[in-house]
C-alpha positions in Angstrom: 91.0 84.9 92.2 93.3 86.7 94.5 95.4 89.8 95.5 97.7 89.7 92.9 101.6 91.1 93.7 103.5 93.4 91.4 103.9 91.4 87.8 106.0 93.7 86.0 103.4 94.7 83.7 103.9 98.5 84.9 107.7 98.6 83.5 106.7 97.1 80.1 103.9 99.9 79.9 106.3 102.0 80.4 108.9 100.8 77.6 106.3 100.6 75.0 105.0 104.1 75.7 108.9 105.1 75.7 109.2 103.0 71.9 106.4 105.1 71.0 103.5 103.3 71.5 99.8 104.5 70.6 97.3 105.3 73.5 94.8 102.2 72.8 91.2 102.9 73.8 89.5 101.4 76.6 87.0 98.8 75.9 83.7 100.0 76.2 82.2 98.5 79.5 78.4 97.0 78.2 77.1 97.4 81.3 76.9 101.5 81.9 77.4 103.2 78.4 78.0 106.7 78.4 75.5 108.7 78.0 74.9 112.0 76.2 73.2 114.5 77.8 69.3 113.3 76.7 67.4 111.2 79.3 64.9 108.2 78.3 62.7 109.3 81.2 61.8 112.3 83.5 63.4 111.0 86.2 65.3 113.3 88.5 69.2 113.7 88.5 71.0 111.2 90.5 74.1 112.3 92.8 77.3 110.9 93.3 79.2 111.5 96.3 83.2 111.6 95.4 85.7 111.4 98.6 89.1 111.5 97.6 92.5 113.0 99.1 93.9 116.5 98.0 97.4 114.7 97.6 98.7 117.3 95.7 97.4 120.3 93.4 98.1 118.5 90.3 96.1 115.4 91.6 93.0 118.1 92.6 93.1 119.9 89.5 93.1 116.7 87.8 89.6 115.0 89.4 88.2 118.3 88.8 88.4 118.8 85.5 87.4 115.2 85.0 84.3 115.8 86.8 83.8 118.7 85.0 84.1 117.3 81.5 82.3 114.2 83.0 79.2 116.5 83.6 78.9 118.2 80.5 77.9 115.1 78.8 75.7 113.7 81.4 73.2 115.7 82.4 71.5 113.2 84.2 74.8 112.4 87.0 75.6 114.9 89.7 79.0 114.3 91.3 79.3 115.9 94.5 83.4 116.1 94.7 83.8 115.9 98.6 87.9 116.5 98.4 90.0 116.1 101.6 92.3 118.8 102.7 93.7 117.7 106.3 97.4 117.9 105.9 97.8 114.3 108.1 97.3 110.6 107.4 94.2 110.3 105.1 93.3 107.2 106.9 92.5 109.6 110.0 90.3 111.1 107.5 88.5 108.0 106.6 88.1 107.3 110.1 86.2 110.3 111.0 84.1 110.1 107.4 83.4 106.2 108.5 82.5 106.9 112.0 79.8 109.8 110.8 78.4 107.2 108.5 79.9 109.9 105.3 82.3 107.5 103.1 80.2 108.6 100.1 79.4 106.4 96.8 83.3 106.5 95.2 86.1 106.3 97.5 89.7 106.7 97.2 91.5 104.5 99.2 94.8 103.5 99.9 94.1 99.8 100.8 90.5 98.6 100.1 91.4 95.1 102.0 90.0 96.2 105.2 87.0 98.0 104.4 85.7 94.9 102.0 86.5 93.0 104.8 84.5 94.5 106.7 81.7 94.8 104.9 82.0 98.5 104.1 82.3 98.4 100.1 80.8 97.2 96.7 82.1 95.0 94.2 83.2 96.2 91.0 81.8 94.4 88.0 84.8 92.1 86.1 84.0 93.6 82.8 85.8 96.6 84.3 88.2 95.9 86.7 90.2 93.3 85.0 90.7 96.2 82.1 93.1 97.3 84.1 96.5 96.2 85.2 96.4 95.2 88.6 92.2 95.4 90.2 92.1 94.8 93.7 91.0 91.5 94.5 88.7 89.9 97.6 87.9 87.0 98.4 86.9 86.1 94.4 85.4 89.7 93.8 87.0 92.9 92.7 86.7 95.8 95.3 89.7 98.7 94.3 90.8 100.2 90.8 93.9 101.9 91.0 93.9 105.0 90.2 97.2 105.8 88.6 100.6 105.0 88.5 103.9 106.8 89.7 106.6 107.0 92.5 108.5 109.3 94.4 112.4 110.0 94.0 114.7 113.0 94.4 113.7 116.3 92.1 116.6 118.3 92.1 117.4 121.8 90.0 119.8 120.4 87.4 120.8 124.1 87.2 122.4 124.5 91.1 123.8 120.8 90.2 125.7 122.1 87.4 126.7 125.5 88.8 128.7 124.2 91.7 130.0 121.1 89.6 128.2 118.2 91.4 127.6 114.7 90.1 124.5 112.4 90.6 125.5 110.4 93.3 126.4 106.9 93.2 125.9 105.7 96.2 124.4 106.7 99.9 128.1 108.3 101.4 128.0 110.3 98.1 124.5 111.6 98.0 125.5 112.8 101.8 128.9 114.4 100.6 126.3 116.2 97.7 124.3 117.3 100.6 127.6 118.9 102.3 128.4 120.4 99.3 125.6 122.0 99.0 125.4 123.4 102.6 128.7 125.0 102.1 127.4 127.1 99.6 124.4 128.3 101.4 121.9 126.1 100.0 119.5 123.9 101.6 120.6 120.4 100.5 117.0 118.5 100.5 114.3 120.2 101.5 111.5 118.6 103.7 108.4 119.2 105.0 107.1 117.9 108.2 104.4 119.5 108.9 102.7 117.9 106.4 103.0 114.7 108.2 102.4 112.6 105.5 105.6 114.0 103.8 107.7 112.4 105.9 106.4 109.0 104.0 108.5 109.6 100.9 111.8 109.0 103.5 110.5 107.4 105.9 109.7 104.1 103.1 112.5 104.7 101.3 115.1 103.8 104.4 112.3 100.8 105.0 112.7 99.5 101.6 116.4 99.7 101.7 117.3 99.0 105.0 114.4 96.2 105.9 112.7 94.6 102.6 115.9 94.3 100.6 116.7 91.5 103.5 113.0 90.6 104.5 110.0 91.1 101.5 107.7 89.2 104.1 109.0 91.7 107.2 105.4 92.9 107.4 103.6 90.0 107.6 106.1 88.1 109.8 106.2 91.1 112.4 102.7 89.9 112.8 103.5 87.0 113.0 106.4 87.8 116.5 109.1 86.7 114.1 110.6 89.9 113.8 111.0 92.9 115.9 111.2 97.2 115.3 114.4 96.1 117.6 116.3 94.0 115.5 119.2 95.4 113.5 117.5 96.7 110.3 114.7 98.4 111.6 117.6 100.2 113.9 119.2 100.8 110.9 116.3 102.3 109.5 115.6 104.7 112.2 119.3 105.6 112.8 119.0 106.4 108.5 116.3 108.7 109.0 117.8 110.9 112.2 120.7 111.0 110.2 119.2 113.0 108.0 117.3 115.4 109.7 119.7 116.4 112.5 123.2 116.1 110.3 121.9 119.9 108.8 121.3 118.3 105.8 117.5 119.3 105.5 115.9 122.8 106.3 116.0 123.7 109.5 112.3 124.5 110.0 111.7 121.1 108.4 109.2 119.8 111.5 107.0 122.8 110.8 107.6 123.6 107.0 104.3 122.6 105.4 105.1 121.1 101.9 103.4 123.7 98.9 105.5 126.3 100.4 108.7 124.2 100.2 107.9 123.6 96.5 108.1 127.0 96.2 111.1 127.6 97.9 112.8 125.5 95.2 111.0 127.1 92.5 113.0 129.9 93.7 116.5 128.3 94.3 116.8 128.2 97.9 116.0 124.4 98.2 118.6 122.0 95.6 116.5 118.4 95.9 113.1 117.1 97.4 112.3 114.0 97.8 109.0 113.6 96.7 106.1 111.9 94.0 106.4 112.6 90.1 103.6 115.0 90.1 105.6 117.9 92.0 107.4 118.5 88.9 104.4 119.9 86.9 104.2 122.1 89.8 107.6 123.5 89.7 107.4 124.3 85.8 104.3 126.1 87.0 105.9 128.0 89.6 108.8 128.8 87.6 108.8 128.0 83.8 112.4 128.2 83.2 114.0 126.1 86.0 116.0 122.8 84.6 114.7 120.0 86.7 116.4 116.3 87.0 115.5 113.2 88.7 117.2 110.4 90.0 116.7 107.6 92.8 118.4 108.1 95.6 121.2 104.9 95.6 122.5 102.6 99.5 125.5 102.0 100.6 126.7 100.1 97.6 125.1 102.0 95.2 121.7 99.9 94.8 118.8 101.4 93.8 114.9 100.3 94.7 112.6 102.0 92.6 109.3 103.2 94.5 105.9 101.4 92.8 103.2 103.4 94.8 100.3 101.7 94.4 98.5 103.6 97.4 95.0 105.3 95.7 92.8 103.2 94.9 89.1 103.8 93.6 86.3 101.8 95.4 82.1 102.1 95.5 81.1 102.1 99.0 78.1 99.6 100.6 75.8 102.0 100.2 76.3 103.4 96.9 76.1 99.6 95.8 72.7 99.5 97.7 71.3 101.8 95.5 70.9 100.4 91.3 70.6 103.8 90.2 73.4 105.5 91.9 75.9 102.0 91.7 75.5 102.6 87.9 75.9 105.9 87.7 79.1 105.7 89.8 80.1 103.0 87.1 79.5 105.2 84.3 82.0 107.8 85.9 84.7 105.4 86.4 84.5 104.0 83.0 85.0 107.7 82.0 87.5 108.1 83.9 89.5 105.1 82.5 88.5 106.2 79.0 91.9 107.1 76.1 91.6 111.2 76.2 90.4 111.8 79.9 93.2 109.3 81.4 95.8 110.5 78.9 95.6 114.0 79.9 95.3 113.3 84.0 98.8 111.1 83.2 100.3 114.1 81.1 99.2 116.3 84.1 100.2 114.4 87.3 103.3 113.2 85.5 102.3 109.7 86.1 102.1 106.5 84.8 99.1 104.4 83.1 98.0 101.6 85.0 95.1 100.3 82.3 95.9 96.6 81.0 96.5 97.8 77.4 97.1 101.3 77.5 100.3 103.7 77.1 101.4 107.1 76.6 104.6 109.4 75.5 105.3 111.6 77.3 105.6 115.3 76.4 107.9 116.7 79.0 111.4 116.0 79.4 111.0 115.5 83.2 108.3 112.8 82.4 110.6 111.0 80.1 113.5 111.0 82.2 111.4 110.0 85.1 110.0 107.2 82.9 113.6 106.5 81.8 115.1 106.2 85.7 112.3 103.9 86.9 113.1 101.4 83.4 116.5 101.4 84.4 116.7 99.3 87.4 115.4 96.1 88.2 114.5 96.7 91.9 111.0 97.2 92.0 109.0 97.5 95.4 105.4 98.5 96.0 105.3 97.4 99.9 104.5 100.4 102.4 104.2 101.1 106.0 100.7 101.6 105.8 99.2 99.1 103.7 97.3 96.3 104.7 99.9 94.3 106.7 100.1 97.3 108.7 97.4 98.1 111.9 95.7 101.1 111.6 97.3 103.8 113.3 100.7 102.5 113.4 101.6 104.7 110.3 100.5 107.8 112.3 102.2 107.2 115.1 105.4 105.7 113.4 105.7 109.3 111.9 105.1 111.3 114.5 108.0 108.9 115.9 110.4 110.1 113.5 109.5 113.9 114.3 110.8 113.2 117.4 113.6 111.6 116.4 114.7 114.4 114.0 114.1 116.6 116.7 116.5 114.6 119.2 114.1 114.0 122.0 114.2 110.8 121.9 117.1 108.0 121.0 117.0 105.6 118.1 116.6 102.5 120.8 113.8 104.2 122.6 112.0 104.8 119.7 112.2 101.5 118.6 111.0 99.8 122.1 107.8 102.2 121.3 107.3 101.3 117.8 107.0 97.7 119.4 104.6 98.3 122.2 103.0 100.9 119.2 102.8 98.0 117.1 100.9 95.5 119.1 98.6 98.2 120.8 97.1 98.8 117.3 97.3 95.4 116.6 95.3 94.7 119.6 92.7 97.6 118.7 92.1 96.2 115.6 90.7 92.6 117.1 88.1 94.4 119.0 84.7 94.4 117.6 
């Protein structure tokens, strides 16, 4: 069996919990039942180590109530939640945690390819990973579950949007001419947040998918291959897109050091008309402030073509030496199967405002942000899941490709000289990686 690429499966999920599908249970996995509280023997707790990202608060709040609720009803599992806060690239994170020999028993990861190549992870029994839609295959075994579904877009208050009269824009020129709009009336157009690097990620593989993979799916794996260059006219394109952006005053103007919570809440307040972010910030906003009006919509390219944003970036792997160990490999089982399980994954999808990604499960959605989002990513047929930053990618280009754009934004460098770095960038990683 193999790596499988994007079947569709996620949209139909999605129009059958739209049609008003029921939420079917997850089969029960034989293997590690659940267990109640009582224990057959004396034997001592055992204790699961849980590395994942902070993402986003929804995210966190999410894991931790389903650890909570996971411990009240085994007594005999201790999960030791070891969550990540470095504002980043998580893979730095991993990195560090991989170096100290401290990856932990469950891992969230955005690729697993190159850790089970290396050696570095567990396989997952079949009986659970093919309940869902898309396990990550390796080499015949399954080493990643994803996580969850969603995808990242503009938020915008629908109330500024109707105030000053402006229209969801059809295509790039009138998303920009939205923007000016906006400015003229004193209002931060899009608001972004660079010193959360990994913010930049939401533009920074939007302008790749529209500018580069609509031409090239394979442009990836073939600038591996020397058939393609960060120098060629799409890539330039790209780059151009992005400075664009952040030096045409259509962003905030502290945007390279504006760290991204506290953005959020600058459009909780009104200061700040769009984001372009994930599908969880909205449950954020309502929190922040319960009676904003909140849209969504993709933004569209020069003629008007949309490509909705699959992420399929967190991924939940057992490390080597959590598989080494029977009793802590099954008790890292058992949580996973909990976590997969009707009410637990309902509610973390209700929460994050994201999207099932179990083989024969679905939701409605309560909200009228979740539904519209749901609604928008139906709509169009573009679909794309490939990221700078996935496995096709050497590690530490990512980092470096965004640090790239901060200088772009902040004009100290040109659009061509970035791109003759990103080259030499490119193959220096690639060159790291071959050494042992």
């Amino acid at each position: 069996m193999r790596n499988r690429q994007s079947s569709g499966k996620w949209k139909k999920i999605l129009a059958f919990g739209a049609a008003g599908g029921i939420l079917l249970c997850l089969p029960l996995f034989a293997a590690c039942r659940r267990g109640t509280g009582q224990q057959e023997t004396a034997e001592e707790p055992v204790t699961v180590t849980l590395v994942y990202a902070y993402q986003n608060a929804q995210w966190n709040q999410g894991i931790q109530t389903i650890v909570e609720e996971f411990s009240k009803s085994h007594g005999d599992i201790i999960i030791d939640v070891q969550v990540q806060y470095e504002d980043k690239v998580y893979e730095d994170i991993l990195a560090k945690l991989q170096a100290r020999g401290e990856l932990g028993d469950i891992i969230q990861l955005k690729t697993p390819q190159r850790y089970a190549r290396e050696g570095l992870l567990a396989a997952i029994p079949e009986e659970l990973g093919v309940l869902l839609d898309e396990p990550y295959w390796y080499e015949g075994q399954i080493y990643g579950l994803l996580a969850i579904g969603n995808t990242n877009g503009i938020l915008y208050n629908r109330g500024i949007f109707e105030t000053y009269g402006l229209e969801i824009p059809k295509d790039y020129r009138a998303f920009l001419e939205v923007c000016e709009a906006l400015r003229q009336e004193g209002i931060t157009p899009v608001g972004v947040a660079g010193g959360d690097l990994w913010h930049l990620e939401f533009w920074v593989n939007h302008f790749f998918r529209n500018d580069i993979l609509a031409k090239n799916e394979n442009w990836l794996k073939e600038r591996n291959a020397g058939n393609v260059s960060w120098q060629d006219p799409e890539p330039i394109q790209m780059l151009e897109h992005l400075r664009q952006l952040l030096t045409g005053g259509y962003v905030n103007e502290d945007w390279a050091v504006k760290q991204d919570g506290s953005l959020t809440y600058g459009m909780s307040q009104g200061e700040v008309a769009m984001i372009y972010t994930g599908s969880w910030n909205a449950r954020e906003l309502q929190k922040l402030n319960p009676e904003i009006s909140l849209g969504w919509f993709f933004v569209p390219d020069e003629t008007g073509s949309v490509v909705v944003s699959e992420n399929k970036d967190a991924y939940w792997c057992l490390t080597k030496a959590c598989g080494a160990e029977e009793r802590r490999y099954r008790a890292a089982l058992e949580f996973l199967d909990y976590f997969y399980t009707s009410d637990t994954y309902n509610r973390l999808c209700e929460h994050t405002c994201g999207f099932p990604v179990t083989a024969e499960k679905s939701m409605v959605p309560k909200e009228r942000i979740q539904l519209e989002i749901q609604e928008e990513v139906m709509r169009y047929k573009t679909h794309r899941s490939v990221y700078i930053g996935n496995e096709d990618t050497p590690q530490g280009f990512e980092k470096a490709l965004l640090l790239e754009v901060v200088a772009l934004g902040e004009d100290h460098t040109t659009t061509a000289e970035s791109a003759r770095r990103l080259d030499a960038l490119w193959e220096q990683y690639r060159e790291q990686e071959k050494q042992p």
